[in-house]
C-alpha positions in Angstrom: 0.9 -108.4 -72.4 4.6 -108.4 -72.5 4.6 -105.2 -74.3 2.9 -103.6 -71.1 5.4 -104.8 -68.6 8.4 -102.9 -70.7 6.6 -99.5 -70.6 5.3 -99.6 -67.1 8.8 -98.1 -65.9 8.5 -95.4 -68.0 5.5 -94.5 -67.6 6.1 -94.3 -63.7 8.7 -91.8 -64.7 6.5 -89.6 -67.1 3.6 -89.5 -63.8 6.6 -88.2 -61.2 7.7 -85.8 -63.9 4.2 -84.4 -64.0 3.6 -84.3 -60.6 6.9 -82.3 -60.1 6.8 -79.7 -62.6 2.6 -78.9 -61.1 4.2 -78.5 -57.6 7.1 -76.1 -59.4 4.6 -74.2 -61.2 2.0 -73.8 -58.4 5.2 -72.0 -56.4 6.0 -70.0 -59.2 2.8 -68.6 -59.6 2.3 -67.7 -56.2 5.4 -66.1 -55.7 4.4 -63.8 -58.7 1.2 -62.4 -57.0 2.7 -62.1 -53.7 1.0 -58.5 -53.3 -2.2 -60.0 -53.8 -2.7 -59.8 -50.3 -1.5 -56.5 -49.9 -4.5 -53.9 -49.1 -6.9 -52.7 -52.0 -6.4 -49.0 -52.7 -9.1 -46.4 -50.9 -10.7 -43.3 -52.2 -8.2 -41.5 -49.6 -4.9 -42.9 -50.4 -2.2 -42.3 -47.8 1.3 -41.2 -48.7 4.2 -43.0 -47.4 4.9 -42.3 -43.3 8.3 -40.9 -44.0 6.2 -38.2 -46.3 5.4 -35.1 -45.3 2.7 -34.3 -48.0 -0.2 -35.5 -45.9 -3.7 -37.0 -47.0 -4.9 -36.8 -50.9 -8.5 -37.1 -51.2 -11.0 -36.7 -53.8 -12.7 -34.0 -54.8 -15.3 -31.9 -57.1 -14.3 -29.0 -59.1 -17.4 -26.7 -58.6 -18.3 -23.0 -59.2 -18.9 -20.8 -56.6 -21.8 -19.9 -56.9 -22.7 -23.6 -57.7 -24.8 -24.5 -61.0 -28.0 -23.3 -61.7 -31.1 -25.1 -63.1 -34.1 -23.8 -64.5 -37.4 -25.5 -65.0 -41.2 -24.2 -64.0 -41.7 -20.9 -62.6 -43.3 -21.4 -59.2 -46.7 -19.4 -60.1 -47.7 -22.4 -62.5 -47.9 -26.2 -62.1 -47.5 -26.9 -65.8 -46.8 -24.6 -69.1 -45.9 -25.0 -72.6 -42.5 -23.2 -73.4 -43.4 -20.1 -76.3 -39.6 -19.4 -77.0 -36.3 -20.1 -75.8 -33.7 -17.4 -76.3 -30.2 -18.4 -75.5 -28.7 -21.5 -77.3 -25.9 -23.6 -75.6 -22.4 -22.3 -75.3 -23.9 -18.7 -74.8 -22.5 -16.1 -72.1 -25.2 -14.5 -70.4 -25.6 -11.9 -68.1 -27.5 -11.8 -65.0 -31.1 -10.7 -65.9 -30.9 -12.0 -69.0 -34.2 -14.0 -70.9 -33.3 -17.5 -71.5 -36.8 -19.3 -72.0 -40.6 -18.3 -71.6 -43.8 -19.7 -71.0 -47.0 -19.3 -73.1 -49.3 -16.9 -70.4 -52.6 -16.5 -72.5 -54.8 -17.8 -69.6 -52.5 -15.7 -67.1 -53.3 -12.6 -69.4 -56.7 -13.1 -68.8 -56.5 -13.6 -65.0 -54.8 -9.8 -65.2 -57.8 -8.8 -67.4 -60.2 -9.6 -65.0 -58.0 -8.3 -62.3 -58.0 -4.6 -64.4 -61.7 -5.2 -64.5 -61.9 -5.3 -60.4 -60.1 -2.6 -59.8 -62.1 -0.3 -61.9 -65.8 -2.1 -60.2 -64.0 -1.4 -56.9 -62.8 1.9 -57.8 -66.6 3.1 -58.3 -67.5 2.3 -55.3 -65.1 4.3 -53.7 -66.8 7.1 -55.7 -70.1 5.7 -54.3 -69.0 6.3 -51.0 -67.7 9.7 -51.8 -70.6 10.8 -52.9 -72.6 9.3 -50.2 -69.9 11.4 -47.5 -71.3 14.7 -49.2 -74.4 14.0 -49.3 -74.6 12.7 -45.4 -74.0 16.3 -44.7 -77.3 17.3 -46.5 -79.2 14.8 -45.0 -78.4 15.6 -41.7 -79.9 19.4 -42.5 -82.5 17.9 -44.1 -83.1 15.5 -40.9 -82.7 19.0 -38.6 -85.3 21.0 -40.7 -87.8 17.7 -40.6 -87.5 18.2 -36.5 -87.8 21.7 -36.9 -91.5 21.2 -38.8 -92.5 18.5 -36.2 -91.4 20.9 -33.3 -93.8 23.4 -35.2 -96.4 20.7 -35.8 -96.6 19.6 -32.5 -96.9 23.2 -31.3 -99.7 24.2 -33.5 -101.4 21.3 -32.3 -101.2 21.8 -28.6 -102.8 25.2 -29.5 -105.8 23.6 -31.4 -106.0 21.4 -28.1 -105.9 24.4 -25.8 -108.8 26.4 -28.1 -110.8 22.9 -27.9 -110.9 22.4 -24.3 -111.6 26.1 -24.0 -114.1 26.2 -26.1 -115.6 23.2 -23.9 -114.9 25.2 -21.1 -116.4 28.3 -21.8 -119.6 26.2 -23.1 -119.9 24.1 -19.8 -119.4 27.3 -18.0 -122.5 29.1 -19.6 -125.0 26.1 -19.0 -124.0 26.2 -15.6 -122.5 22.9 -15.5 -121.1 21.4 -12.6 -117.2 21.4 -12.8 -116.7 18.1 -11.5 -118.7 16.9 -14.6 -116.2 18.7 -17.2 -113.3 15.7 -16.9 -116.5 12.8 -18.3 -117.4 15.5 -20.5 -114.2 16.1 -22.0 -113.6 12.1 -22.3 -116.7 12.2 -24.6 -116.1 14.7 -26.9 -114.9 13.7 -30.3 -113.6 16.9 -31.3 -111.1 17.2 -28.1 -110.4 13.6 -28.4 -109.1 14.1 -32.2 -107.2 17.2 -31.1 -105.3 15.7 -27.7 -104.8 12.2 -30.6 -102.8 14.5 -33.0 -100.8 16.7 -30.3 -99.3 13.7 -28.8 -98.8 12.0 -32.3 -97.3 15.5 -33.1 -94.4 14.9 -30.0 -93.7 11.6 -30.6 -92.7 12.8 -33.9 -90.5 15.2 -32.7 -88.7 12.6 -30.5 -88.2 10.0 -33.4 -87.1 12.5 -35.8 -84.6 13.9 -33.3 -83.3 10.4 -32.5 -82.9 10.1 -36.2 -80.6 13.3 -36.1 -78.3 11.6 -33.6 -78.3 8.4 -35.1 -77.0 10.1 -38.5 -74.5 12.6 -36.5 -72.8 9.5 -34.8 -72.3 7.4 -38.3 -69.5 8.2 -40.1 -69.4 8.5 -43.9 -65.6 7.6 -43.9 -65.4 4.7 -42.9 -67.6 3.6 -46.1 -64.8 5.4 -48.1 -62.2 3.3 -46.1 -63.8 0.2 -46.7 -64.3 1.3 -50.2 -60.3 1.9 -50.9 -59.7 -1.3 -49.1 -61.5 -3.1 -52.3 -59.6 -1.2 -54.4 -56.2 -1.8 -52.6 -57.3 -5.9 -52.8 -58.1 -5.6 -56.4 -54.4 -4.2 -57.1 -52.9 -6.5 -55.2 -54.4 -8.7 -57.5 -53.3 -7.1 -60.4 -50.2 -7.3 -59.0 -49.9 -10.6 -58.8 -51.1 -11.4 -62.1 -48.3 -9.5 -63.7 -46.0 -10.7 -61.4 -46.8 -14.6 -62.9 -46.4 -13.1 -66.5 -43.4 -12.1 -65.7 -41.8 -14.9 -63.9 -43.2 -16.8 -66.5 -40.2 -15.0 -68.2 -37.6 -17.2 -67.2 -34.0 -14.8 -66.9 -30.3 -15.6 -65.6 -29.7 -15.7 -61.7 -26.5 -14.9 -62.3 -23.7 -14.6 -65.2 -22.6 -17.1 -66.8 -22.6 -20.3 -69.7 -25.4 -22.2 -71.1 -24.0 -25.4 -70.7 -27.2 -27.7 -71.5 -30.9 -27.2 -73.1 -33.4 -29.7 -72.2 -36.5 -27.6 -73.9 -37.5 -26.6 -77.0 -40.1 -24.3 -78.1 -44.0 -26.5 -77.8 -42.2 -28.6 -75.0 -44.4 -28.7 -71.6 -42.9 -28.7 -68.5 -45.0 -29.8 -65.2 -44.2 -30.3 -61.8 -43.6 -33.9 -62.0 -40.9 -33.2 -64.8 -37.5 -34.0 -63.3 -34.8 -32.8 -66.1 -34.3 -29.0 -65.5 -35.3 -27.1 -68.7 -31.4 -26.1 -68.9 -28.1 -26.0 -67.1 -26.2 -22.5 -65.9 -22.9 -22.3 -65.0 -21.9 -19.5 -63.6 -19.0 -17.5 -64.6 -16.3 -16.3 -62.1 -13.3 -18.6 -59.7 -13.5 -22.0 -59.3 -13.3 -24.5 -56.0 -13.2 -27.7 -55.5 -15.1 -29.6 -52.5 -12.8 -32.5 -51.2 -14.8 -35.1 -49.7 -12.4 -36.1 -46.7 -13.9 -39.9 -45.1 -14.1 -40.7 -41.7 -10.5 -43.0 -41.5 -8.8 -39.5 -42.0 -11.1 -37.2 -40.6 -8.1 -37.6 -37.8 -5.6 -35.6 -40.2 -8.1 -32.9 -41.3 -7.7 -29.9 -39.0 -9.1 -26.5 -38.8 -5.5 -25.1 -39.2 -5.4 -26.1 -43.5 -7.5 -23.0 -43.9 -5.4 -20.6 -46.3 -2.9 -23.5 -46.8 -1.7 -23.8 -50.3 -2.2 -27.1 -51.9 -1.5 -29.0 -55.1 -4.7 -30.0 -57.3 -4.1 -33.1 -59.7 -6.9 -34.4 -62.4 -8.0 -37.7 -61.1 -7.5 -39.5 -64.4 -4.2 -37.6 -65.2 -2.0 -36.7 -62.6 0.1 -35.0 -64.0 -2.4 -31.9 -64.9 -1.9 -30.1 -61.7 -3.5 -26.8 -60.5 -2.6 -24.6 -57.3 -5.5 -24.0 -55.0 -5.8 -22.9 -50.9 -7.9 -24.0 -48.6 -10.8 -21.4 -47.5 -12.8 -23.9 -45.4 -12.9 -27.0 -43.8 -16.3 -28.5 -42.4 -17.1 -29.4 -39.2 -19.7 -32.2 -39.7 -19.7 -35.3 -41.5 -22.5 -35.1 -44.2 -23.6 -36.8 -47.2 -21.9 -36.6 -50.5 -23.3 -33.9 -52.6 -23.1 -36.2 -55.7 -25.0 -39.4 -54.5 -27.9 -39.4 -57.3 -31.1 -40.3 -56.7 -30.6 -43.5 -54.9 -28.3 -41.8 -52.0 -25.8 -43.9 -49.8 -24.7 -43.8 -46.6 -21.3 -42.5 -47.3 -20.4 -39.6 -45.0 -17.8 -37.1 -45.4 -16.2 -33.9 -44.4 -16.5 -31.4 -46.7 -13.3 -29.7 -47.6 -13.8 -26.2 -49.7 -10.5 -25.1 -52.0 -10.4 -21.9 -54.1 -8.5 -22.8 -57.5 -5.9 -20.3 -58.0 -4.7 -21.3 -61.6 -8.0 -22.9 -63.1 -5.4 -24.1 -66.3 -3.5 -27.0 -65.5 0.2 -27.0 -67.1 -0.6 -28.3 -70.0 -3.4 -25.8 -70.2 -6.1 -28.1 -69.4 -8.9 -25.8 -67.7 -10.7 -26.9 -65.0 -14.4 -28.3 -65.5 -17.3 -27.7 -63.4 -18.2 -31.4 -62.3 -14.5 -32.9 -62.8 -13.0 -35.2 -60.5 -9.9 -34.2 -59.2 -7.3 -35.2 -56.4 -6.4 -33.1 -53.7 -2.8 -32.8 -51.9 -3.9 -31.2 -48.2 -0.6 -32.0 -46.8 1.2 -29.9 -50.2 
């Protein structure tokens, strides 16, 4: 164990050395990463206070009007797609076809629609010809009262002859006159003749009401009602060619294809999410600067027509000269939160690019992140 007791000295040495050069390490490395606890940068970084450029905050290069997507007409809940006519990368105009549904079962719906109108159209004749010949029937009706009127006459006559006839008879057999009314209640011939006069003017009175009743109705209202059958049945047709067409899917607005999600034999239905395609429209760009609430302070209405400096969010040094045309007045979601959503609020700062190619000719893109100067 001698051995031991000679290199117990030096290995004191070797475990101060070690414990020495740890401590002078440790301090080296922490004075290296003294900025660790400096602030992590925000989406809205802050220029220095002696700056006078103001607030930079992110932003979204859109098109004004925004993008449009194009999926299932609204007169159908599902369809197969017959043709698409536009590939992407295409300029279109604005009532240009891009895609179309098949609309066999729609073409029938108009078919039976056609088929209405014409049903609906003959009864209009109906009642036409019903209208004309009210007028006759009415003369016919007045002639009818005329014959009862005669009818009933003629048989108050044979009435009169009857009874006088009695009369006369009673008269020579020196009957009492006091007897004639029981006599007259017996006999069968005056009995028949006083039945058929009085049946005689009650058939003058209902044929006359009948007169009224048919000069009070009006034949025109049956034509009316008629051309109101009609008038539904075309609106019908109507809106059968109107699903045809929209089934016709055609441009808003002009501008690019910029993405088909369809193909022809491809059904769409209302539970389909993806749009069938993507339009950009053509014309100026913006950008919509999302300003948050620690600089909503810094953000006034007085930026409107302000010009300001756009930089790419990757690159900054692709810049693009832009003015302010609006500045929101209420914090509201991000427009590009997805499906999931957050709660992040902003103000919603609206800037119409004025050179759309950056200086090294780098175009601005629909959807691109950018960086926005609003102090510039």
């Amino acid at each position: 164990m001698t051995w031991l007791r000679r290199i117990r000295p030096a290995l004191y040495v070797v475990g101060v050395a070690v414990i020495v050069g740890s401590l002078v390490g440790a301090r080296a490395l922490t004075a290296g990463n003294g900025n660790a606890a400096d602030p992590p940068k925000t989406a809205n970084p802050v220029p220095k206070s002696d700056s006078k450029t103001g607030p930079v905050v992110l932003g979204t290069v859109d098109s004004n009007p925004g993008p449009v997507q194009y999926g299932l007409p609204p007169v159908i809940q599902s369809g197969t797609i017959s043709e698409v006519f536009v590939k992407e990368g295409q300029e279109v105009k604005k009532g240009d076809k891009l895609f179309e549904f098949d609309t066999s079962i729609l073409t029938r719906d108009l078919e039976r629609a056609v088929a209405a109108v014409a049903l609906a159209r003959t009864k209009v004749a109906e009642a036409e010809e019903g209208a004309k010949q009210h007028e006759l029937n009415i003369e016919v009706a007045k002639q009818v009262v005329t014959a009862a009127e005669n009818k009933e006459r003629l048989n108050g006559v044979l009435y009169n002859i009857v009874k006088g006839n009695l009369e006369k008879g009673y008269k020579a057999e020196n009957v009492a006159e006091n007897l004639w009314q029981s006599r007259f209640a017996l006999n069968p011939d005056l009995y028949k003749a006083n039945v058929d006069y009085d049946v005689a003017r009650q058939e003058v009175m209902l044929q006359k009401a009948k007169v009224k009743v048919m000069e009070a109705a009006d034949p025109k209202v049956m034509i009316k009602q008629a051309e109101a059958g009609v008038a539904a049945a075309q609106a019908e047709v109507n809106k059968a060619k109107t699903a045809i067409e929209l089934c016709t899917v055609r441009a808003k607005t002009a501008g690019t294809i910029e993405q088909i999600k369809t193909s022809p034999g491809a059904t769409l239905g209302i539970s389909t999410r993806d749009p069938a395609l993507w339009l950009i429209p053509g014309g100026p760009r913006i950008v919509r600067g999302e300003v948050e609430a620690d600089f909503a302070h810094r953000v006034k209405s007085d930026l409107v027509g302000k010009e300001v400096i756009i930089s790419d969010h990757t690159d900054p040094k692709l810049t693009y000269k832009g003015t302010v045309s609006r500045v929101g007045g209420t914090f509201l979601p991000k427009r590009d939160q997805g499906l999931l959503g957050n709660e992040t609020r902003v103000i919603e700062v609206v800037i119409e690019v004025a050179e759309p190619t950056g200086d090294e000719k780098h175009p601005l893109r629909v959807g691109q992140r950018v960086r926005v100067n609003l102090g510039q």
